[in-house]
NUNU-44645 format. One line per 2 residues: number of its first residue (from 1); their letters; for each residue x, y, z of N, C-alpha, C. Coordinates in Angstrom, 3 decimals. Layout:
BEGIN
NUM = a = X:Y:Z:X:Y:Z:X:Y:Z ~ ...
% end
This chain:
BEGIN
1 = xx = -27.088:-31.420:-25.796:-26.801:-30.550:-24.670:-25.381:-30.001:-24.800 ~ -24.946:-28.763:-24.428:-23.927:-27.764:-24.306:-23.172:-28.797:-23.292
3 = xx = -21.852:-28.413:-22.959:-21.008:-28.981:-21.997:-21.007:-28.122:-21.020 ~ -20.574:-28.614:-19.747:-20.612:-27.360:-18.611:-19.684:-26.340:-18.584
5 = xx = -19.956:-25.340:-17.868:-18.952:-24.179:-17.661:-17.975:-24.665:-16.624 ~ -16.193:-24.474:-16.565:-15.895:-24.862:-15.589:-15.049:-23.489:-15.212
7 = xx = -15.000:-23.512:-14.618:-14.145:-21.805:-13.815:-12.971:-22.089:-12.809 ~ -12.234:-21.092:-13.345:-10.940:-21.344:-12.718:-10.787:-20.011:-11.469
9 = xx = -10.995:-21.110:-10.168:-11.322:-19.224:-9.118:-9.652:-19.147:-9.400 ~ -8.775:-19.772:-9.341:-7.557:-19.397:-8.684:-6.796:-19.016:-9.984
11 = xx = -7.188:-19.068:-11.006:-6.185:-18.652:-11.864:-5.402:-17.466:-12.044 ~ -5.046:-16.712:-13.201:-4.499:-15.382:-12.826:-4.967:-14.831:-14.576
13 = xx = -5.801:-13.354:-13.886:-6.594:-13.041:-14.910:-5.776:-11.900:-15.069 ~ -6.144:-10.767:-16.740:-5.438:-9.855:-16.853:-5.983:-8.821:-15.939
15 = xx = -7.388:-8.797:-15.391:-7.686:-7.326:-14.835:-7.101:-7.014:-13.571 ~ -6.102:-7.759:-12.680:-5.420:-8.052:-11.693:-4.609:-6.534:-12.056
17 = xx = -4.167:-5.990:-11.065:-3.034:-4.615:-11.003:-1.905:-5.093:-11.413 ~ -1.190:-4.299:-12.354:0.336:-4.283:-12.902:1.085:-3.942:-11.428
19 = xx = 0.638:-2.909:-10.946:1.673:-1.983:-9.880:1.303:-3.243:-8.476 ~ 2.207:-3.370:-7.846:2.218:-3.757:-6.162:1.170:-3.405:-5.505
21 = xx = 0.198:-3.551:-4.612:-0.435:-2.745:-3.846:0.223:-2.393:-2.319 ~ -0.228:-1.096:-2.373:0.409:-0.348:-1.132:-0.296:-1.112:0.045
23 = xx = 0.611:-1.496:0.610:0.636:-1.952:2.407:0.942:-1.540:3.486 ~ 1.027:-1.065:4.500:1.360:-0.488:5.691:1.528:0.630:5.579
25 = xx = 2.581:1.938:6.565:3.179:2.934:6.317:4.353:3.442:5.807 ~ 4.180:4.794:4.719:4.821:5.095:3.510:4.957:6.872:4.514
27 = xx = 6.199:7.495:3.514:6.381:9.115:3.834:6.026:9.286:2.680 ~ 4.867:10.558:2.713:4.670:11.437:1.179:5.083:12.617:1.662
29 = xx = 5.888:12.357:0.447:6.997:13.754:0.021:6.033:15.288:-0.012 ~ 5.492:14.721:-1.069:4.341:16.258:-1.324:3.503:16.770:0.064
31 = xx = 3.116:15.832:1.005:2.504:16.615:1.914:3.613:16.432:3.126 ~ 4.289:15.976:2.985:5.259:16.002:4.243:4.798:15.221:5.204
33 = xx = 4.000:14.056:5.348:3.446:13.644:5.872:3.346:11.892:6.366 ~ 3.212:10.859:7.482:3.222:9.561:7.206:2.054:9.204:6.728
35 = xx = 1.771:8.599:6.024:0.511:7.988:5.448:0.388:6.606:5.324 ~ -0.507:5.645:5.923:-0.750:4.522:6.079:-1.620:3.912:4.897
37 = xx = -1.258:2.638:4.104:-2.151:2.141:3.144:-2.617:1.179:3.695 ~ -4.096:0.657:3.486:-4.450:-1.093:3.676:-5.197:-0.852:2.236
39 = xx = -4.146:-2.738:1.935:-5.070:-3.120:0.481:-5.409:-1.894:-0.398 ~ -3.779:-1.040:-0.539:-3.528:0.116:-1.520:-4.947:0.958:-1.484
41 = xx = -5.782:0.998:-0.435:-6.395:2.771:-0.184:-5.791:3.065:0.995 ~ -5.887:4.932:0.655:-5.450:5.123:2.086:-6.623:5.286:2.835
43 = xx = -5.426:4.917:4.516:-6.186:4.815:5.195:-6.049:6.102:6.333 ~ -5.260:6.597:6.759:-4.843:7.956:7.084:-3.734:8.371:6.970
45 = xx = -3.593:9.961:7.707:-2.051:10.569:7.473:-1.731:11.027:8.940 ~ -0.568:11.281:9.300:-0.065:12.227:10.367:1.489:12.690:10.151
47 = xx = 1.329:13.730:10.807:2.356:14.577:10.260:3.333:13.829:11.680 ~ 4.611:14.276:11.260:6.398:13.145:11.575:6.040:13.067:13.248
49 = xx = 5.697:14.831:13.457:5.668:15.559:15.243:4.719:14.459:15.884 ~ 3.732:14.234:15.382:2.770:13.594:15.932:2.782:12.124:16.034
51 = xx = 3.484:11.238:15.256:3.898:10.344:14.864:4.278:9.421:15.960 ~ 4.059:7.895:16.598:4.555:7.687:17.392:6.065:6.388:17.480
53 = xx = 6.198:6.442:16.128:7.651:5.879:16.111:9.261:6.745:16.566 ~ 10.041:6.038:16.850:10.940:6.680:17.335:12.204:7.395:16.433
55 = xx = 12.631:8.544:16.343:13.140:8.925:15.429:13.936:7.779:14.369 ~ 14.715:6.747:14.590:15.279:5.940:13.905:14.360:6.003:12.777
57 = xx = 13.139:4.911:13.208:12.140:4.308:12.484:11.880:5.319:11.547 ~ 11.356:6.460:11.776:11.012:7.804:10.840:12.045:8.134:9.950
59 = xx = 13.477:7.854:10.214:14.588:8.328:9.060:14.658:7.087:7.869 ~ 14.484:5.726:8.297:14.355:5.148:7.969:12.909:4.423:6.826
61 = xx = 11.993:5.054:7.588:10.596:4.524:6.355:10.680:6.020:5.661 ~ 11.011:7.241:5.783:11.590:8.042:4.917:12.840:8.167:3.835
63 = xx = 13.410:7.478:4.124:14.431:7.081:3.171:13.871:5.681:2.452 ~ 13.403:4.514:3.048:13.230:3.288:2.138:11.792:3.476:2.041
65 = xx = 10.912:4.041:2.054:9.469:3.576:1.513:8.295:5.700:1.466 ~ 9.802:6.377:1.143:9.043:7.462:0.425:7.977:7.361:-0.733
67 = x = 7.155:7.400:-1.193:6.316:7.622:-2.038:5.712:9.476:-2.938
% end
């Protein structure tokens, strides 16, 4: 008889992403727009006007988490 298969769930395999995955809300430059990620898809956009953070917050995830 063969020996058993044993599997490693937790290990760390190569097909795992090189890049970070995108989390929360990001500013894209190209559409001018906030755009929200979950688990790096997006999940929607709204433009700054519509937006309901307070100007601070908006200068701020525009400067540290432009994309």
């Amino acid at each position: 008889m063969s020996e058993p298969v044993q599997l490693d769930l937790f290990g760390d395999y190569e097909d795992k992403p090189k890049e970070p995955v995108l989390n929360g809300m990001y500013y894209e430059r190209s559409s001018s727009k906030f755009v929200s990620y979950v688990l790096g898809r997006r999940h929607f956009e709204i433009t700054p006007g519509r937006c309901l953070g307070d100007k601070e917050w908006k200068e701020r995830i525009m400067r540290e988490r432009a994309i």
